[in-house]
N, CA and C atoms as a LAMMPS dump frame, in Angstrom:
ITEM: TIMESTEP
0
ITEM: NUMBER OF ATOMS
234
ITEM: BOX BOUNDS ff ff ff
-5.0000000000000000e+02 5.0000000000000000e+02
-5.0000000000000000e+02 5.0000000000000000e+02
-5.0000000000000000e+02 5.0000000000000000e+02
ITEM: ATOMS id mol type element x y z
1 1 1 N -99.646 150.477 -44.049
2 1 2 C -100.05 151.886 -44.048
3 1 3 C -100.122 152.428 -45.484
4 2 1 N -99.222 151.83 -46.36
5 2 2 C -99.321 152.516 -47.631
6 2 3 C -100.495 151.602 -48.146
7 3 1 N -100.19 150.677 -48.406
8 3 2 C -101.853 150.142 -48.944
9 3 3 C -102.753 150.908 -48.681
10 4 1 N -103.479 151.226 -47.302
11 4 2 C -104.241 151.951 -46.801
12 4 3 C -104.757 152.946 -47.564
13 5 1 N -103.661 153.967 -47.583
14 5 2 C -103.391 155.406 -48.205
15 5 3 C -103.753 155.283 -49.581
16 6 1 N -103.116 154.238 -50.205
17 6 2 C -103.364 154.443 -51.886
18 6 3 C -104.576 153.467 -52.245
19 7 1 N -105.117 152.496 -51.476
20 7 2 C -106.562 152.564 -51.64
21 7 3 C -107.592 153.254 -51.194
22 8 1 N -107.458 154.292 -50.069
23 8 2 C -108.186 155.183 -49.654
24 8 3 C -108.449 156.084 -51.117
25 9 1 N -107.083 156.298 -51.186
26 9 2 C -106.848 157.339 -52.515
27 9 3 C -107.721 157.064 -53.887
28 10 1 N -107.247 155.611 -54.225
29 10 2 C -107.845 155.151 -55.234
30 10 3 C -109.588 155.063 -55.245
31 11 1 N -110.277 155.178 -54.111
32 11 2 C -111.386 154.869 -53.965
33 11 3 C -112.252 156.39 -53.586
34 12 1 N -111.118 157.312 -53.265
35 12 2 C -111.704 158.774 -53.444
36 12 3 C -111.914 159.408 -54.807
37 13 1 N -110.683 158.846 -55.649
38 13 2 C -110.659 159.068 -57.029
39 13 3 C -112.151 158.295 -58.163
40 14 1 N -112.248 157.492 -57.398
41 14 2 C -113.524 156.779 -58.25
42 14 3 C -114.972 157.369 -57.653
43 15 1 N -114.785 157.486 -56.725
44 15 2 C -115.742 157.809 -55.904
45 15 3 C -116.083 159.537 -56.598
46 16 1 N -114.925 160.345 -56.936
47 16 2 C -115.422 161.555 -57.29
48 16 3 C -115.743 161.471 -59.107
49 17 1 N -115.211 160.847 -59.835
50 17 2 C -115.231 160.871 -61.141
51 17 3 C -116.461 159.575 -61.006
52 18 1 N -117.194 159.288 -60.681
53 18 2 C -118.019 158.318 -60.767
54 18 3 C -117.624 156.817 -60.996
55 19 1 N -117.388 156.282 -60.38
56 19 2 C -116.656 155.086 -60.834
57 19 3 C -117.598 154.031 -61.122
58 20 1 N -119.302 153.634 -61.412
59 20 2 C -119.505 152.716 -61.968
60 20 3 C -119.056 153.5 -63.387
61 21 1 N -119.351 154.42 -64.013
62 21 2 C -119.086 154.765 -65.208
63 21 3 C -117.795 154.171 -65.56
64 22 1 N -116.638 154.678 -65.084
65 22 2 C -115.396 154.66 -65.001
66 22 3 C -115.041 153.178 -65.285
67 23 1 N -115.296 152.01 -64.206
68 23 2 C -115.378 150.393 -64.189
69 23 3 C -116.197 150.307 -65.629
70 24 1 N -116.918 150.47 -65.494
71 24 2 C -117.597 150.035 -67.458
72 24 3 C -117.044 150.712 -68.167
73 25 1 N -116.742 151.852 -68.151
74 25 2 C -115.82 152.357 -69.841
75 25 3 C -115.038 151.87 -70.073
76 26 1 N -114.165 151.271 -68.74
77 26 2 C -112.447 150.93 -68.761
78 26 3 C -112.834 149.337 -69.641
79 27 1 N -113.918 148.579 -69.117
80 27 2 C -114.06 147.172 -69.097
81 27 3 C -114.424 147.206 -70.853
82 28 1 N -115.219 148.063 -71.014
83 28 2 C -115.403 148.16 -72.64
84 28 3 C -114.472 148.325 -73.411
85 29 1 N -113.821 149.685 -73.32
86 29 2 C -112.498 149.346 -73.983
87 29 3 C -111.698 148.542 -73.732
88 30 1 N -111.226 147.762 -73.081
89 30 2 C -110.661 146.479 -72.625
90 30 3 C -111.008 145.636 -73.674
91 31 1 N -112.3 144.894 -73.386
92 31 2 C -113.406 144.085 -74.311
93 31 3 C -112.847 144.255 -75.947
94 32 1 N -113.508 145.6 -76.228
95 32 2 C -113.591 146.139 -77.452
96 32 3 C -111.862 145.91 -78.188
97 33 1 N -110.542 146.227 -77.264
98 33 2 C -109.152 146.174 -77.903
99 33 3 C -109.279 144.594 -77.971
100 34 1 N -109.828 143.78 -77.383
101 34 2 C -109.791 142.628 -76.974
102 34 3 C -110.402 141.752 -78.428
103 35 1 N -111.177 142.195 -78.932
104 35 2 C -112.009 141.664 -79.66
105 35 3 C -111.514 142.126 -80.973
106 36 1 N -111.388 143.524 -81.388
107 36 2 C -110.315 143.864 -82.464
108 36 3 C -108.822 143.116 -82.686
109 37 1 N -108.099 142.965 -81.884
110 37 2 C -106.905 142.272 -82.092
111 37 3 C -107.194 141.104 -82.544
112 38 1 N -108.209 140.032 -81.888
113 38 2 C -109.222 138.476 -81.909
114 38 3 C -109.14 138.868 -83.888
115 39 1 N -110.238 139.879 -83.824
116 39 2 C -110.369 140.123 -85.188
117 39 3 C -109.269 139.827 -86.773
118 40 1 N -108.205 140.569 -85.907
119 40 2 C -107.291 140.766 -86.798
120 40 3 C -106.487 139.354 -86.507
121 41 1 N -106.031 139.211 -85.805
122 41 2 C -105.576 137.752 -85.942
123 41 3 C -106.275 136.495 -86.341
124 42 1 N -107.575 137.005 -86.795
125 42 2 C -108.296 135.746 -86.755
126 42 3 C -108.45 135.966 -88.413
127 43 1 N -108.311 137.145 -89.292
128 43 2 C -108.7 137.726 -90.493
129 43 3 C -107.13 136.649 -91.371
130 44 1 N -106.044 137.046 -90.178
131 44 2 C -104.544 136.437 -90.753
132 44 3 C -104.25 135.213 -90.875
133 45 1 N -105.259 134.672 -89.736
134 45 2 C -104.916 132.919 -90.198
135 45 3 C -106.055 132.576 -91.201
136 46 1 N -107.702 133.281 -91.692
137 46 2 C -108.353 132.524 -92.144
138 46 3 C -107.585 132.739 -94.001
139 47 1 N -106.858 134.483 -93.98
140 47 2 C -105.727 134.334 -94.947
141 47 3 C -104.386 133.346 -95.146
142 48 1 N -104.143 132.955 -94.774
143 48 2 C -102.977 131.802 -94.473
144 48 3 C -103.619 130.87 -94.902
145 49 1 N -104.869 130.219 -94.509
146 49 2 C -105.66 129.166 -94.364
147 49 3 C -105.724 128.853 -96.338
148 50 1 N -105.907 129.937 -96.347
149 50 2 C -106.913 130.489 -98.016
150 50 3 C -105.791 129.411 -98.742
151 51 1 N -104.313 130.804 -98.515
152 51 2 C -103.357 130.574 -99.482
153 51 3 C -102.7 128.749 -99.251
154 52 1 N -102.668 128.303 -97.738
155 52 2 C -102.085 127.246 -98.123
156 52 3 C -103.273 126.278 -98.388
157 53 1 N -104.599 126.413 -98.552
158 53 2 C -105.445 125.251 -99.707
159 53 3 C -105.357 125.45 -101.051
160 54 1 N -104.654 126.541 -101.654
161 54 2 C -104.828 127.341 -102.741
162 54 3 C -103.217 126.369 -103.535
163 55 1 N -102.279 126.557 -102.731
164 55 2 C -101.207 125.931 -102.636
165 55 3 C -101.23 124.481 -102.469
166 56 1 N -101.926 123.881 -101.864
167 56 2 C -101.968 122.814 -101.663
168 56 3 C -102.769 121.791 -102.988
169 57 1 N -103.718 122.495 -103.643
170 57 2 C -104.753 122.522 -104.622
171 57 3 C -103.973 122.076 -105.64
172 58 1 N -102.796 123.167 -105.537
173 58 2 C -102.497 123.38 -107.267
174 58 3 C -101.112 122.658 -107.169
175 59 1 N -100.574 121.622 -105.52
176 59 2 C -99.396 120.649 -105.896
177 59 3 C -100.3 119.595 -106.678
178 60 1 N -101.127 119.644 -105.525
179 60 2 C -101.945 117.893 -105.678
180 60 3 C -102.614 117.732 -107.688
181 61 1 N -103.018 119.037 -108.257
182 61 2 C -103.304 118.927 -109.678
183 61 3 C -102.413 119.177 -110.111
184 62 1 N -101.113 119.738 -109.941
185 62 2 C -99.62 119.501 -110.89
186 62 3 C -98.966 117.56 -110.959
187 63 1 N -99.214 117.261 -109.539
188 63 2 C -98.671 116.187 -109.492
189 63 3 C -99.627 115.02 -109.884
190 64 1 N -100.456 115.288 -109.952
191 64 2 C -101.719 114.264 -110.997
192 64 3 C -101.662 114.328 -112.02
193 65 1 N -101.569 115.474 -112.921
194 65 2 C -101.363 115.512 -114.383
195 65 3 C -99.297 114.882 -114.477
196 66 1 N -99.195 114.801 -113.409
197 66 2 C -97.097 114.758 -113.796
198 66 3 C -97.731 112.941 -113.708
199 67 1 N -98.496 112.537 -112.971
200 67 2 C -98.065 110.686 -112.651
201 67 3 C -99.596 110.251 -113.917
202 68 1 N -100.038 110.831 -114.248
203 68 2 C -100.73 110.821 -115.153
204 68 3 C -99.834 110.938 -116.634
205 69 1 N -99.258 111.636 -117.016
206 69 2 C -98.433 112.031 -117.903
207 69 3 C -97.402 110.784 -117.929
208 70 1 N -96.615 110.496 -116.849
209 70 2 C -95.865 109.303 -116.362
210 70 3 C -96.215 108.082 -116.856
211 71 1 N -97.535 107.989 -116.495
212 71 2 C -98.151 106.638 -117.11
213 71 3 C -98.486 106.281 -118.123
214 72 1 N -99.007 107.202 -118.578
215 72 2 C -99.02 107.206 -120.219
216 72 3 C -97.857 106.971 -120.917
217 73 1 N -96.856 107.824 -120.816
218 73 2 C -95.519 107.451 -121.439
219 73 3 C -95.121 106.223 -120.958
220 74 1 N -95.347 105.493 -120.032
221 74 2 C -94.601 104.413 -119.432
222 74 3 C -95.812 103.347 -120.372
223 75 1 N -96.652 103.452 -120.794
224 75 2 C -98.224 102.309 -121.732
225 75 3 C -96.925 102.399 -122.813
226 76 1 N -97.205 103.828 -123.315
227 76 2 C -96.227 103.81 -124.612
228 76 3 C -95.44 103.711 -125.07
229 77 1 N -94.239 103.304 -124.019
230 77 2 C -93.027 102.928 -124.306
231 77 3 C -93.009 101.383 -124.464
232 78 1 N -93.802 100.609 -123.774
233 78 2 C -94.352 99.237 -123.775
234 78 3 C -94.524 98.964 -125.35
């Protein structure tokens, strides 16, 4: 009986405020929060992404010039 009642209800309520409108505005903003958040989380990893090649860049050319440096001193101590 309560089902009944509060979908009767619910379907008088759409029925007077227009409810295809209502079903598409809701579904858009839905969509739209949906796609902004996508956005922003997607802005944070391609930042992350940046910094750890940026990081990663500048072990791999510290530690080339260090076994580079290494080797040389190791010719010249010979």
């Amino acid at each position: 009986m309560t089902y009944n009642s509060t979908n009767s209800f619910a379907i008088n309520i759409l029925t007077k405020y227009n409810a295809t409108n209502f079903i598409i505005t809701s579904f858009t903003r839905l969509s739209q929060s949906n796609i902004d958040s996508y956005k922003a989380s997607r802005s944070t990893q391609l930042i992350s992404l940046n910094q750890n090649t940026i990081i990663t860049k500048l072990f791999i050319s510290i530690t080339t010039k260090l076994s580079y440096h290494h080797s040389n001193h190791q010719s010249y101590l010979k």
